[in-house]
Structures are given as C-alpha cells and as structure tokens.
Kinemage of the C-alpha trace (Angstrom):
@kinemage 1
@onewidth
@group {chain A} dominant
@subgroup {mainchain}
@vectorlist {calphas} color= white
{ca unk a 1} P 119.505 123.121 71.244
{ca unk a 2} L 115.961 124.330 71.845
{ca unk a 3} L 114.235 120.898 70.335
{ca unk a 4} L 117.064 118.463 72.360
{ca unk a 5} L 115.757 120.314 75.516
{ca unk a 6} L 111.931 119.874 74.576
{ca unk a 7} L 112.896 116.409 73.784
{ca unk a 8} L 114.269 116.022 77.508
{ca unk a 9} L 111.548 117.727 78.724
{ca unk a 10} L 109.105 115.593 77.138
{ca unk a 11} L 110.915 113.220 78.622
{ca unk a 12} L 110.639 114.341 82.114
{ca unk a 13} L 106.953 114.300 81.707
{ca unk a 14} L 106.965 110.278 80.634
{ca unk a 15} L 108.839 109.842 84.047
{ca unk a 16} L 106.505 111.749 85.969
{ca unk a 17} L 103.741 109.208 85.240
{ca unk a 18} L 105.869 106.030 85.973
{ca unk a 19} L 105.638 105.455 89.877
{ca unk a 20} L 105.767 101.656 90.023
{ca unk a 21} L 102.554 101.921 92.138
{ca unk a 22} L 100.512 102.818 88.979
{ca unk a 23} L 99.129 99.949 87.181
{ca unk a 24} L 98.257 101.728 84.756
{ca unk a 25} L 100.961 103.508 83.766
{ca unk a 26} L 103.701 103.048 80.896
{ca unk a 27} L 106.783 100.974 81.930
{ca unk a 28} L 109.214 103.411 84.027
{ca unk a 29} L 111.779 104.907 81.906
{ca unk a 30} L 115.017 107.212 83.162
{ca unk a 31} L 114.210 109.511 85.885
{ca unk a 32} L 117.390 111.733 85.328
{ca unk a 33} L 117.475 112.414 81.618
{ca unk a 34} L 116.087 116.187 82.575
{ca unk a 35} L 119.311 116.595 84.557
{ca unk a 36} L 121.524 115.351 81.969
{ca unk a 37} L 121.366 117.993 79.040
{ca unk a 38} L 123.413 118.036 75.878
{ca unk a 39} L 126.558 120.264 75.645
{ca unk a 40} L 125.887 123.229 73.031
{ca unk a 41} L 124.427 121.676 69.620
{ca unk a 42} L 127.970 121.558 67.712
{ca unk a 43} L 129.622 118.967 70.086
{ca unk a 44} L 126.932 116.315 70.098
{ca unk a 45} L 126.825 116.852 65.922
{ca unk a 46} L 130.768 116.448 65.923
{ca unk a 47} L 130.117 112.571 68.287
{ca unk a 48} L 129.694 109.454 67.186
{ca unk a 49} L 129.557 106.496 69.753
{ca unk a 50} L 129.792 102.593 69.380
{ca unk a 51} L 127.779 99.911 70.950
{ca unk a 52} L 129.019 96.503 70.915
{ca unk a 53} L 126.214 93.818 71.968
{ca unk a 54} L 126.657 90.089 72.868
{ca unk a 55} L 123.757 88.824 71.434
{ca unk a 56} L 120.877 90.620 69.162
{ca unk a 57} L 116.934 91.267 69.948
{ca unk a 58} L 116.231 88.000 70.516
{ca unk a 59} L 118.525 88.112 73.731
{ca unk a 60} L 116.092 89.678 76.572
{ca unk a 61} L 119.235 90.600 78.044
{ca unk a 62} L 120.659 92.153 74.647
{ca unk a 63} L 117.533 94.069 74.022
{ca unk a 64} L 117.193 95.863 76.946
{ca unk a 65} L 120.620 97.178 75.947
{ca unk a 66} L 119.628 97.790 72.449
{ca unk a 67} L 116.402 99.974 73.354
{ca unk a 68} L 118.797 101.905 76.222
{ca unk a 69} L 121.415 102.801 73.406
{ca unk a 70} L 118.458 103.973 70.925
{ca unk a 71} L 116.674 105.882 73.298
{ca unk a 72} L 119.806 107.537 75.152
{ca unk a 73} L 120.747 108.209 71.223
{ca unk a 74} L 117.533 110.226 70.461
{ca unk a 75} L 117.244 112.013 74.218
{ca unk a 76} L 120.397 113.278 72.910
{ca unk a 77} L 119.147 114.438 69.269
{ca unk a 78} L 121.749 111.969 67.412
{ca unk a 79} L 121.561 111.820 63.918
{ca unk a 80} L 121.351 108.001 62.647
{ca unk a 81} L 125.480 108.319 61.226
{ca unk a 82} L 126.408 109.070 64.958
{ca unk a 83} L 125.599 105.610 66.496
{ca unk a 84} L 126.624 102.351 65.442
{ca unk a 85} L 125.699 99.059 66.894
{ca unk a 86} L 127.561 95.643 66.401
{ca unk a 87} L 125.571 93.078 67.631
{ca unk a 88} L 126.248 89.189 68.425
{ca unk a 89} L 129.923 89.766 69.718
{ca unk a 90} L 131.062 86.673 71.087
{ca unk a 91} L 133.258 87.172 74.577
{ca unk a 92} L 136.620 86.732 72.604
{ca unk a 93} L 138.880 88.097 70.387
{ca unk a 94} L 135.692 89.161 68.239
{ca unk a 95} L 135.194 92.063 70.714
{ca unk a 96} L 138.352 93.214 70.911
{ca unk a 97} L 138.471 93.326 66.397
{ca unk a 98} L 134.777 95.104 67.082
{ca unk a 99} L 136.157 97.609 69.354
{ca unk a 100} L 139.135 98.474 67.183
{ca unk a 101} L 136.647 98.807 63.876
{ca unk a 102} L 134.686 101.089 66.024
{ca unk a 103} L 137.617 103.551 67.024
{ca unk a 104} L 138.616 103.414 63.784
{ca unk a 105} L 134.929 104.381 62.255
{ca unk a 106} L 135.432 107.548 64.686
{ca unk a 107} L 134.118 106.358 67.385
{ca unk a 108} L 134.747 108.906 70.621
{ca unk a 109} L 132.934 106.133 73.103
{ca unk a 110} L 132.480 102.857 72.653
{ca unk a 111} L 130.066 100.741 74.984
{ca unk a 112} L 129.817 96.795 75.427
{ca unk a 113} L 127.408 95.035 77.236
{ca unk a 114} L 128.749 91.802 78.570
{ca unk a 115} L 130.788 90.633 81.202
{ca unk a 116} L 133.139 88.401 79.221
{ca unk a 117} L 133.636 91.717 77.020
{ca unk a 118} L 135.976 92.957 79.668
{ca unk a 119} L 139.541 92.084 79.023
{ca unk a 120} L 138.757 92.785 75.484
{ca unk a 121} L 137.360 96.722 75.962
{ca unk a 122} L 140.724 96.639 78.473
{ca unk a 123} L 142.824 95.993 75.662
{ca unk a 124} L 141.512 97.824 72.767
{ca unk a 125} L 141.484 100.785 75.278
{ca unk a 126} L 145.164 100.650 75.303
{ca unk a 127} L 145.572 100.728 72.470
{ca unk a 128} L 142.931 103.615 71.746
{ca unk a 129} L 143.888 105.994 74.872
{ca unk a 130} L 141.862 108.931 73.372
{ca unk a 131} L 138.712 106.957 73.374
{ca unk a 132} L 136.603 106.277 76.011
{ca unk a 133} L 135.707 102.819 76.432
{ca unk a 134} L 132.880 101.530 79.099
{ca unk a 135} L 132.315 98.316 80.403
{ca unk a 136} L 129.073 97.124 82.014
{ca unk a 137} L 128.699 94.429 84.484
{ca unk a 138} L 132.499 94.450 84.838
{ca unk a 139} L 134.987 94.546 87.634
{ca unk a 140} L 138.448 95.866 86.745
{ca unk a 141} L 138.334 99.357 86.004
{ca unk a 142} L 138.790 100.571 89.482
{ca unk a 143} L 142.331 98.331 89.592
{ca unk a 144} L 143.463 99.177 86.308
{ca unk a 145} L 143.683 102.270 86.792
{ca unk a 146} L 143.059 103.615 82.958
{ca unk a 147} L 142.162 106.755 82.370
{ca unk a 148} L 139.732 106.053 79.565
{ca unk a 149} L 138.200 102.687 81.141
{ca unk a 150} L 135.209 102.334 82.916
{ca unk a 151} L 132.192 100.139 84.187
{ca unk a 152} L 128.985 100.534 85.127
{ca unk a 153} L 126.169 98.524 86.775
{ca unk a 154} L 123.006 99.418 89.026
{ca unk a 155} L 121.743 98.690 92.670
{ca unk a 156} L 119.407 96.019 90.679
{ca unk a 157} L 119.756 94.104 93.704
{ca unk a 158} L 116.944 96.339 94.940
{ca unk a 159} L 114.738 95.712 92.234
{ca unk a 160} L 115.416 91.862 92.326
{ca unk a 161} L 113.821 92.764 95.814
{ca unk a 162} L 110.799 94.747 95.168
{ca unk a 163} L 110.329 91.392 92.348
{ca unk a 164} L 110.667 89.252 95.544
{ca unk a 165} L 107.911 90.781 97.392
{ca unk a 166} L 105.489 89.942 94.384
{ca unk a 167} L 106.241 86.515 93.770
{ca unk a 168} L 105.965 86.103 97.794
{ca unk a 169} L 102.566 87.589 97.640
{ca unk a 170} L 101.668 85.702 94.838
{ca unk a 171} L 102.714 82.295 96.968
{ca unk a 172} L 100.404 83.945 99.830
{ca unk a 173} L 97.781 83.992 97.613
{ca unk a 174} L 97.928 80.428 96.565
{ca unk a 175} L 98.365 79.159 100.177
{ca unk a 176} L 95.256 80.792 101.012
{ca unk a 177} L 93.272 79.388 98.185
{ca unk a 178} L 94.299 75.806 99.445
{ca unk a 179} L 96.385 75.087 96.669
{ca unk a 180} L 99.531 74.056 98.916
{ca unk a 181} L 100.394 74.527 102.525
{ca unk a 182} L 102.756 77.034 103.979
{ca unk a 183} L 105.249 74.355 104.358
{ca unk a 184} L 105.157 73.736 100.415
{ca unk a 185} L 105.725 77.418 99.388
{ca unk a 186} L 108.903 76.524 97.472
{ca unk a 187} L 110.216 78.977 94.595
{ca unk a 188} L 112.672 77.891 91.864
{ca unk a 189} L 115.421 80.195 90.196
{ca unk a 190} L 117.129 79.279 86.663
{ca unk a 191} L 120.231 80.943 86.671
{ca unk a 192} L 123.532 81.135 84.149
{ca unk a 193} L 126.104 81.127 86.538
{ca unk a 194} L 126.886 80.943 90.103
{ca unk a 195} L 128.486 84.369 89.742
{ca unk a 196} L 128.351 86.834 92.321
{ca unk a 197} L 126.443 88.889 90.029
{ca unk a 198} L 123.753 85.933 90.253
{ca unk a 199} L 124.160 85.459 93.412
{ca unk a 200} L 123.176 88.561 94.543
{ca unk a 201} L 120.456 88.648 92.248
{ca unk a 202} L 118.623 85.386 93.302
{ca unk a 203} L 119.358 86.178 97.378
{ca unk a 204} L 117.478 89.880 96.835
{ca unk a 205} L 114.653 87.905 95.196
{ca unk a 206} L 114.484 85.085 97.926
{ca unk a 207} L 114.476 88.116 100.546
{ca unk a 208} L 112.142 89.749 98.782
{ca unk a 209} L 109.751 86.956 99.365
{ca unk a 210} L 110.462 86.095 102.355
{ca unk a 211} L 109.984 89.159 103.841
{ca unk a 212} L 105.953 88.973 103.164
{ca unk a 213} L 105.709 85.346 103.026
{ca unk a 214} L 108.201 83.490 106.190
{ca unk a 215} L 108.018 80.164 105.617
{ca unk a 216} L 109.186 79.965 101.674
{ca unk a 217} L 112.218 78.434 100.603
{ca unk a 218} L 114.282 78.185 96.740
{ca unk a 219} L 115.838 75.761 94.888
{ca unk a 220} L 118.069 77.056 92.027
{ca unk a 221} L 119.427 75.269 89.303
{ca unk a 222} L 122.305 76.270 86.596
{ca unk a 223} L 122.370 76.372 83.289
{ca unk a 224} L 125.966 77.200 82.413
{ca unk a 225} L 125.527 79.864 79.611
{ca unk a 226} L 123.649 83.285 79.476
{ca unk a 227} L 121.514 82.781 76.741
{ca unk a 228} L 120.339 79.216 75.682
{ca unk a 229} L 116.230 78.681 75.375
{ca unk a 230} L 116.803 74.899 75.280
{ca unk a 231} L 118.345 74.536 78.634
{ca unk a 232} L 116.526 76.994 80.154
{ca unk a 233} L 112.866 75.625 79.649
{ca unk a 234} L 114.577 72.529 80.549
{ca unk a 235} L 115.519 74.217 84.076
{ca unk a 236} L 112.562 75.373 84.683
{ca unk a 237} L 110.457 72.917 84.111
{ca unk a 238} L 112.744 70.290 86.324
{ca unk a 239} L 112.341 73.187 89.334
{ca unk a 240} L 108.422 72.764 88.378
{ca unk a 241} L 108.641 68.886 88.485
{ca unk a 242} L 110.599 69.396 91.571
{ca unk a 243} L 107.617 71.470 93.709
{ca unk a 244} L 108.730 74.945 92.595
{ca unk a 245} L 105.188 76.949 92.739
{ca unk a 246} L 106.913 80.038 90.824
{ca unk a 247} L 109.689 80.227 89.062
{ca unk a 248} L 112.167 83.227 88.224
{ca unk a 249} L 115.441 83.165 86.313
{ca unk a 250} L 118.822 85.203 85.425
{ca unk a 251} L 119.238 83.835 82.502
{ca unk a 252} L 118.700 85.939 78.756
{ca unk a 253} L 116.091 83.689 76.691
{ca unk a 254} L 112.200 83.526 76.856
{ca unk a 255} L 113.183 79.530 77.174
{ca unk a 256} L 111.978 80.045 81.735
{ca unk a 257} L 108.693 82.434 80.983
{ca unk a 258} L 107.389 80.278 78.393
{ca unk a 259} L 107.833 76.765 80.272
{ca unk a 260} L 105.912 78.494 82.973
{ca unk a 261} L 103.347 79.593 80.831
{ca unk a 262} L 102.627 75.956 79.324
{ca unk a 263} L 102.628 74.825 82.780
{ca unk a 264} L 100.314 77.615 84.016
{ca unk a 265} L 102.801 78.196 87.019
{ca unk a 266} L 103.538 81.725 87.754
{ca unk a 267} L 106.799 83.522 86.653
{ca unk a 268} L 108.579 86.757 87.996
{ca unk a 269} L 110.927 87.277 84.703
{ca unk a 270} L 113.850 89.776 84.127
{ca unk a 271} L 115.210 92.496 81.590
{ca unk a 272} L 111.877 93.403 80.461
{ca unk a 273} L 107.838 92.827 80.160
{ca unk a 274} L 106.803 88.712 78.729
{ca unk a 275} L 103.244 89.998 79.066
{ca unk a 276} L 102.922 89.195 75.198
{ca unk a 277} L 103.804 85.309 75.096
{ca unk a 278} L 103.143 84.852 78.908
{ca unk a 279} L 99.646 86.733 79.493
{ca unk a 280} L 98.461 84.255 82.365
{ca unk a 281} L 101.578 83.556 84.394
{ca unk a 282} L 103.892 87.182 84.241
{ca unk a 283} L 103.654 88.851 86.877
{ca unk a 284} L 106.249 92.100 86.898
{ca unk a 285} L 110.169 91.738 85.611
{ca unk a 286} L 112.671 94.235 87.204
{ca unk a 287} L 115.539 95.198 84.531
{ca unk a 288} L 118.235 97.902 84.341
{ca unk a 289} L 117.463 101.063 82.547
{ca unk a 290} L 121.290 101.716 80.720
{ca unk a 291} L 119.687 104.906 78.885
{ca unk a 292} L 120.848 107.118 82.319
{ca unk a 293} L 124.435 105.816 82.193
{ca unk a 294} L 124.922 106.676 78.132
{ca unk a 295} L 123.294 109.997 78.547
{ca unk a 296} L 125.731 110.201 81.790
{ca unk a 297} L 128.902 109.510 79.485
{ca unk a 298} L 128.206 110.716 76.372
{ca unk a 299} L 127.734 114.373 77.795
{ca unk a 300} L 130.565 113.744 80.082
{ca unk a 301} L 132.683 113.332 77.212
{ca unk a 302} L 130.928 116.432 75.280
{ca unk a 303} L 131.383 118.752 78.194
{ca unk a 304} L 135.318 117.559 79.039
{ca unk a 305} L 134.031 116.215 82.157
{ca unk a 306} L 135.534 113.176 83.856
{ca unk a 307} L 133.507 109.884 84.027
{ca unk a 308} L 133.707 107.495 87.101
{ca unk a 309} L 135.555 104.763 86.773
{ca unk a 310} L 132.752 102.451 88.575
{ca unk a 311} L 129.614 103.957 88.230
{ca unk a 312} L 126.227 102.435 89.849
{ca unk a 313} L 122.889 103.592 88.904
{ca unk a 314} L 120.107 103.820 91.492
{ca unk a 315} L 116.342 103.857 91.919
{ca unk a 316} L 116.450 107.387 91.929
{ca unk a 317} L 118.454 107.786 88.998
{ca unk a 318} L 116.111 105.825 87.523
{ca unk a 319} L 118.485 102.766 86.546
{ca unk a 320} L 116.441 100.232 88.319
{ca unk a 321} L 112.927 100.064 87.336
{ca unk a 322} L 109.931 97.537 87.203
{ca unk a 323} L 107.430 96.663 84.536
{ca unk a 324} L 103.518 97.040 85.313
{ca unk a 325} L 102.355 94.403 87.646
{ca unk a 326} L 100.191 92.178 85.537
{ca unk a 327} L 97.238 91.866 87.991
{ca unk a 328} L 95.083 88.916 86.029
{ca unk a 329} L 98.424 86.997 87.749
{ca unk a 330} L 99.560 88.762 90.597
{ca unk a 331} L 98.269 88.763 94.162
{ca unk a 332} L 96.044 91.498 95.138
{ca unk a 333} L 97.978 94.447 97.034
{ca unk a 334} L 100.910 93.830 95.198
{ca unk a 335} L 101.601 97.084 93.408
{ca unk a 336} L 100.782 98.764 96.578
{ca unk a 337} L 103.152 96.986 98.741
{ca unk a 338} L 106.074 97.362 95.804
{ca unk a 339} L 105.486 101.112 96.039
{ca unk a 340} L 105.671 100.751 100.019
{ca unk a 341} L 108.958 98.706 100.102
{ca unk a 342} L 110.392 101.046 97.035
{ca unk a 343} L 109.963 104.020 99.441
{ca unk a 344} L 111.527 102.706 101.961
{ca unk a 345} L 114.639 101.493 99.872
{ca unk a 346} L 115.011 104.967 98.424
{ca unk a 347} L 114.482 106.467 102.075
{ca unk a 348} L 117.666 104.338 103.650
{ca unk a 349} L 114.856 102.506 105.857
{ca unk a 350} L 115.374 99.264 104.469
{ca unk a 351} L 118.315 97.602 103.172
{ca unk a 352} L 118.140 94.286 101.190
{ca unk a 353} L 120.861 92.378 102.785
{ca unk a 354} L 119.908 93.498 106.036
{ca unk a 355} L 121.763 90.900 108.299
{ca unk a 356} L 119.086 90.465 110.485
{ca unk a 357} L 117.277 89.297 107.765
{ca unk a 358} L 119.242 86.200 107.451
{ca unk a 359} L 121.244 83.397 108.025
{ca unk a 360} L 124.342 81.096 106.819
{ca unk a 361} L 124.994 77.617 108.491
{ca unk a 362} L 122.659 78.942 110.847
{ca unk a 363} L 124.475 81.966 112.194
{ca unk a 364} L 124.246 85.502 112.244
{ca unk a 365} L 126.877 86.988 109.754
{ca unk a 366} L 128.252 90.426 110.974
{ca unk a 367} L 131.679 90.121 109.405
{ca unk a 368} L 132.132 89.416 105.793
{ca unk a 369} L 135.320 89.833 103.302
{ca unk a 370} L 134.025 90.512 99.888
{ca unk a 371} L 136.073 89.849 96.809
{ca unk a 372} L 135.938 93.256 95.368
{ca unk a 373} L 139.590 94.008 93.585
{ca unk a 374} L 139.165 91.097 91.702
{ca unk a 375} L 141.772 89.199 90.710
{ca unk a 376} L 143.158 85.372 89.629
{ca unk a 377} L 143.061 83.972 93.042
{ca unk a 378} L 139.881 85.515 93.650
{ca unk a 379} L 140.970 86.659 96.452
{ca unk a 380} L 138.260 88.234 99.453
{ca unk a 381} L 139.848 91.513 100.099
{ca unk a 382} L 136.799 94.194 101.315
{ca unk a 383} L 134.784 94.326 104.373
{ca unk a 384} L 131.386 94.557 103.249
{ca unk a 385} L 129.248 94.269 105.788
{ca unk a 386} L 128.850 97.817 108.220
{ca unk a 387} L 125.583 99.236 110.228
{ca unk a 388} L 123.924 95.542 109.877
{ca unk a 389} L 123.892 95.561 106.584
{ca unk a 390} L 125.990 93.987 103.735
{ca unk a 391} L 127.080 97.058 101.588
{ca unk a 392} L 126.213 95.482 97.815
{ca unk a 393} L 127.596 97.730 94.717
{ca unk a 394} L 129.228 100.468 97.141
{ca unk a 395} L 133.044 99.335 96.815
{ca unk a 396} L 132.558 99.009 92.741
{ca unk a 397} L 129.659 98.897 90.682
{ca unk a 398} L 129.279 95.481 89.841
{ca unk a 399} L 127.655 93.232 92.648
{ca unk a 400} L 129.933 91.174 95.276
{ca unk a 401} L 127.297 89.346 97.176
{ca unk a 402} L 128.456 86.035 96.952
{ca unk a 403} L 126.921 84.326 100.393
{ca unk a 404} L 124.955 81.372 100.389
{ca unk a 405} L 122.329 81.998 102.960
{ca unk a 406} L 119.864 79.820 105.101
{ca unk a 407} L 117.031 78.666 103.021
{ca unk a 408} L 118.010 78.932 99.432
{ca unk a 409} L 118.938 74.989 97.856
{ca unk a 410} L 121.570 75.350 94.827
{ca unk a 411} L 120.792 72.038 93.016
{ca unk a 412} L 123.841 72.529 90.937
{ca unk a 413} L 126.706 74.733 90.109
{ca unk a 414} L 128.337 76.769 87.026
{ca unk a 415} L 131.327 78.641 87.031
C-alpha cells in the first residue's frame, strides 16, 4: 500500500509542474490521481479490468485511450495479468463477443472507447449484471436505467476553446505580417461526423478564435468515418485549396496534420502532440485525459462505492488538458493568453457558449431544446440554455451542442 501511495504521490508532483502556461513543461497529465487512492492492497490484487478499443496505436483517437488505460493501470499498482486490452473492435456484434470474452476472463469492469460501442456494452451488461460496464462518449446510460452501465465524457468543449484562442492568434499573427487581410482570416475544420459531439467541438474552436481575432470565419467539411488518413488529407487539403489559413480536425488519423505540414499551413490537431511528423505547422492539440475516470471507477468498484451513471470530467479534474504550445509555430503570447482564458473557465467567468457570443440566422438564441434523452426520433427534449449561457455536458456527459451558429460554413454533411 505504501509504494501505490508513493506512486500517486509521485504523481501529484508531475501535475504540479503542468500549468498549460509553462512551455516548458511535460504535457499535463491527471490532476486528481492524489485524491483517488487504492482500496487496501488485497482488493486491487483480487481486480482485473477489460479495455475494449476501436482501433489500435495508430488511431490518435485510440491511443490516447490506450496510454489512459496503462497509466490509470500502474497509478493503481496493477500487475500485467490484471488488465487486458482488445484492440480494433469494430462498432458491431464484435464488441458485444469482446465484452462477453472479457467477463468471462474475470473481468470485474470492462471499458470501451467508442461511440458505436454503446448498444453493444448495453447488451453484454445484461447479460453480465455483476460487472460493471462503462461507456465513453455515449448517451444512454442515464435512460436505461442499469445499475451496472455507465458513460463518461469531459467538458472538452473547453479545451476545444482554449485550442481556439491559439489558432486565432496564430491568424492575428499572419494578418499582421501582410500575408492576408482581416477579411481573408478563414479557418477550415475536417470533421467525421456532423454529430453533436462534433458539433460542439468545432463551435468551441470557432469561438475560441473568434474571441481574439473578430473578423474570422470556418468552413468545415466531412469525412464520414472516424478514422480514415486517405480522406482526411484529402479534406484538408480541399479546405487549404479553398482559402483555409489553418486547419483543425475531429477526425482520428495523422491524414489533416500531415497535409498541413506539406503545405506549410498551420494546424491546431487533437487527442495528442504531432510535434514529431509536424515540427513547423503544430501548434498545441487539446485531448481528454481518460486516466482520472478509470482510477475514478476502478476504486469505486474496490471500495463498494457507487459510480455515476454519466460522469463528466473537468479542467480541474484534470480530464481536459493541452499539449505544450509549439512556439517555432504559434503566435507570440499564446501560452499566456491560454493560461488567462483557462482561469477564467475554471473560475465560472467565462463560459464557451456564452450566448452573447453568438448568433444563428442572425438572432440572439436565449431558448434552446437540446436532445439529451436520446432516442429514435431524436427527439429535443432539455432546455439547455440558462444564465446566458448554453449548459454543454451538464444534463449527461456526452456533448448536446448541436446549433449551427453565424459564421461557421458546413461544406457538407455526414450522419
């Protein structure tokens, strides 16, 4: 017990040095691993836990997942027999048969990763009531009412918005080196699907821009799949050819960063650092940190504790985080005003859909029904928007945003 707490504490040390206004400093990592100590030594040695992953390493997305599980897995003091990982587990049938080998292995908790997963966790967790079986990205746990289903996302939104605020400083930067006109500042925004969940994403970004740099607009273009390098350097490079000065993307493969970095245009990427292939054109990447949520669950389900059935990590849990900025690309002042804007986000100061902020068909928007108990008609069911501001990942975990605002072009759409 004595080394698992040193561990943590060690830990807690590595977070103390990861303010996203240091430059300098190691990519942020958990904030609230100190807070989330084992249960006594013979529990965790008794737990094993499954992680089922829709693609492998290659998969931005799926990696970010991958390091999350191992590093929740040795905050925790697991042997190497405790944790098993399945990995390229197509959104069918093939999760539910992964889920089932799992809770037959011995499994006390099995995680997946994907949104698709969903029905398929749902129905192997029916089958499996003593297991515990959580979702992320997903929406149904809250309406299905099972005692051993649940999902889990973050306020990413926010970091999608500190992102935002780069890449708009970046476009400053470029306007005032002559190299296009205020007018021109146009970004461009591969995304999978035109999912809520990328909706909200690509609207904090825009915001985030706009907020330091008024006059920009987006175009955003679909690829129809999560993970497909091919189409996505296509994307991006047709948002480049279209007068796109930076690009960003939701969307898993290095296919976005790496047009950008033939085309020497700058990119704002996501689930992790492309400093490596991209070393002139990266400029930060905002990602979820899962390793908080699987420390949250796993000693949950050590301690006999109940786990939420939506859970939604935070800045200050230290769920959302940033890479360094990579200042040969970005804008001068930019880590500075990231760590300004982060403040005020964790403070309650600021609030990234702020409806003063914008606009749709040229109105103010102070009433909004959000579809949050989703279901086949996809019905709009919540009221979202309270105290001028819409309320994203408050009524479930999983983002809701789904508003097409003022200022932001979709060239295209994928459902």
């Amino acid at each position: 017990m004595k080394k698992i707490i040193a561990m943590l504490l060690a830990l807690v040390m590595v977070f103390a040095l990861c303010a996203c206004g240091d430059s300098k400093a190691p990519e942020e990592t958990p904030s609230d691993a100190d807070s989330q100590a084992p249960a006594e030594e013979g529990g965790a040695k008794d737990l094993k836990v499954g992680f089922i992953f829709l693609h492998d390493e290659n998969s931005t997305y799926d990696l970010n997942f991958i390091n999350a599980a191992k590093s929740a897995c040795a905050a925790l003091g697991f042997t190497e027999d405790q944790f098993i990982f399945r990995t390229n587990i197509p959104e069918g049938q093939e999760c539910y048969d992964a889920a089932c080998e799992l809770a037959d292995a011995g499994c006390s908790i099995i995680f997946a990763d994907s949104f698709g997963h969903e029905d398929f966790m749902i129905q192997a967790a029916k089958e499996f009531p003593e297991v515990q079986f959580c979702h992320s990205t997903g929406v149904k746990a809250h309406t299905e009412g099972l005692a051993n289903y649940h999902n889990a996302f973050a306020s990413i939104y926010e970091g999608r918005y500190l992102a935002g605020i780069a890449a708009g400083m970046k476009l400053n930067e470029m306007i005032e080196a002559g190299e296009f006109t205020a007018e021109e500042a146009k970004l461009g925004y591969v995304g999978a699907f035109t999912y809520a969940e990328v909706v909200s994403g690509y609207t904090s970004f825009f915001l985030g821009a706009r907020s330091v740099c008024p006059t920009v607009t987006m175009d955003v273009t679909f690829t129809g799949s999560w993970y497909d390098e091919t189409a996505e350097k296509e994307a991006a490079n047709k948002l480049i050819e279209g007068g796109c000065k930076l690009i960003s993307q939701h969307a898993d493969s290095m296919g976005a960063p790496t047009a950008c970095e033939t085309a020497g245009v700058p990119n704002v990427s996501y689930n992790g650092s492309t400093l490596d292939a991209c070393p002139n054109t990266f400029i930060v990447s905002s990602r979820i940190d899962w390793a908080p949520y699987y420390i949250y669950v796993i000693n949950a389900v050590m301690n006999d504790e109940e786990i939420a059935a939506d859970w939604t990590g935070t800045l200050a849990t230290g769920s959302v985080v940033l890479t360094n900025v990579n200042e040969k690309a970005a804008a001068k002042g930019t880590v500075e005003a990231i760590s300004e804007a982060k403040a005020k986000l964790e403070s309650g100061e600021l609030h990234v859909f702020d409806t003063a902020t914008f606009t749709v068909d040229g109105k103010a928007v102070d009433s909004y029904l959000a579809d949050v108990d989703s279901d086949a008609k996809f019905e709009h069911d919540t009221e979202a928007i309270a105290d001028g501001y819409f309320h994203e990942s408050e009524h479930r975990a999983a983002p809701y945003f789904d508003l097409q605002i003022d200022g932001i072009n979709l060239l295209d759409t994928k459902f």
